[in-house]
Kinemage of the C-alpha trace (Angstrom):
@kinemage 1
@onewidth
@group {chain A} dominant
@subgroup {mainchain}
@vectorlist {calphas} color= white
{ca unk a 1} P 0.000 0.000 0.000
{ca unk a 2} L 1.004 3.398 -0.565
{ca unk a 3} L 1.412 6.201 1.736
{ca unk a 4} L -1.063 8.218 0.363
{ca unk a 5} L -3.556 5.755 -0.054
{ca unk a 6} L -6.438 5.212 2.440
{ca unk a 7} L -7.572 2.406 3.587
{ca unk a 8} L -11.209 1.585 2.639
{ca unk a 9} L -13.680 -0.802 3.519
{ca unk a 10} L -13.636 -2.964 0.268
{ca unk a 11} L -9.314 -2.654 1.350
{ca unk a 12} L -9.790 -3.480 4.585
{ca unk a 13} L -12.028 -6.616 4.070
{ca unk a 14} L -10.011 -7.989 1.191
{ca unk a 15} L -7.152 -7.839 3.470
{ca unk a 16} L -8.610 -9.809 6.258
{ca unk a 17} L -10.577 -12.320 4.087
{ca unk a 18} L -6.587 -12.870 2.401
{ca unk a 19} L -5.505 -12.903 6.297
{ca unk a 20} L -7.855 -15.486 7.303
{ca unk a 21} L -7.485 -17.659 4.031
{ca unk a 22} L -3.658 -18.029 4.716
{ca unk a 23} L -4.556 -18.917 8.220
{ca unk a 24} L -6.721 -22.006 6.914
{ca unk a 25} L -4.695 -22.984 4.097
{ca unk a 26} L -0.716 -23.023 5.883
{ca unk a 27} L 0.159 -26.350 3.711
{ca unk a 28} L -0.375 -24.118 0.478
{ca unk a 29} L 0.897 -21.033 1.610
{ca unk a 30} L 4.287 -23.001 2.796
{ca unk a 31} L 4.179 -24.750 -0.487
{ca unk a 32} L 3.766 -21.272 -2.499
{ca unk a 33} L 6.880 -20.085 -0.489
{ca unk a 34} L 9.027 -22.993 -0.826
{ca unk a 35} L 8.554 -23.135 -5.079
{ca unk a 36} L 8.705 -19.005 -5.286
{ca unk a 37} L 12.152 -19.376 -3.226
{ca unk a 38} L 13.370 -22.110 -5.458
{ca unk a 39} L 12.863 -20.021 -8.017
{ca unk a 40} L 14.549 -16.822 -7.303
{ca unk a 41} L 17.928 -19.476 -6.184
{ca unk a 42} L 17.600 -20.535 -9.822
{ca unk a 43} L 17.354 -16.731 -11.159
{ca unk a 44} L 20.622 -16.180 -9.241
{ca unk a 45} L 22.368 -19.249 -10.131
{ca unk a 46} L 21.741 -18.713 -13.511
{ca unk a 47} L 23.084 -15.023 -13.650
């Protein structure tokens, strides 16, 4: 978010509905992390 952007409703429950879904789905959060990582080691490696 910006500095000069406020924080609206719609922002504010898109942000805990994404909050909560993360909470409820760890396994695929954890398995989003672990491939994204992978791939910035292969960015790197490949440089």
């Amino acid at each position: 978010m910006k500095k000069d952007e406020k924080l609206t409703p719609e922002l504010t429950a898109k942000r805990e509905y994404f909050k909560n879904w993360r909470k409820n789905n760890k396994d695929k959060v954890k398995k989003y992390n672990e491939k994204f990582w992978k791939k910035q080691v292969e960015k790197l490696n490949n440089k």
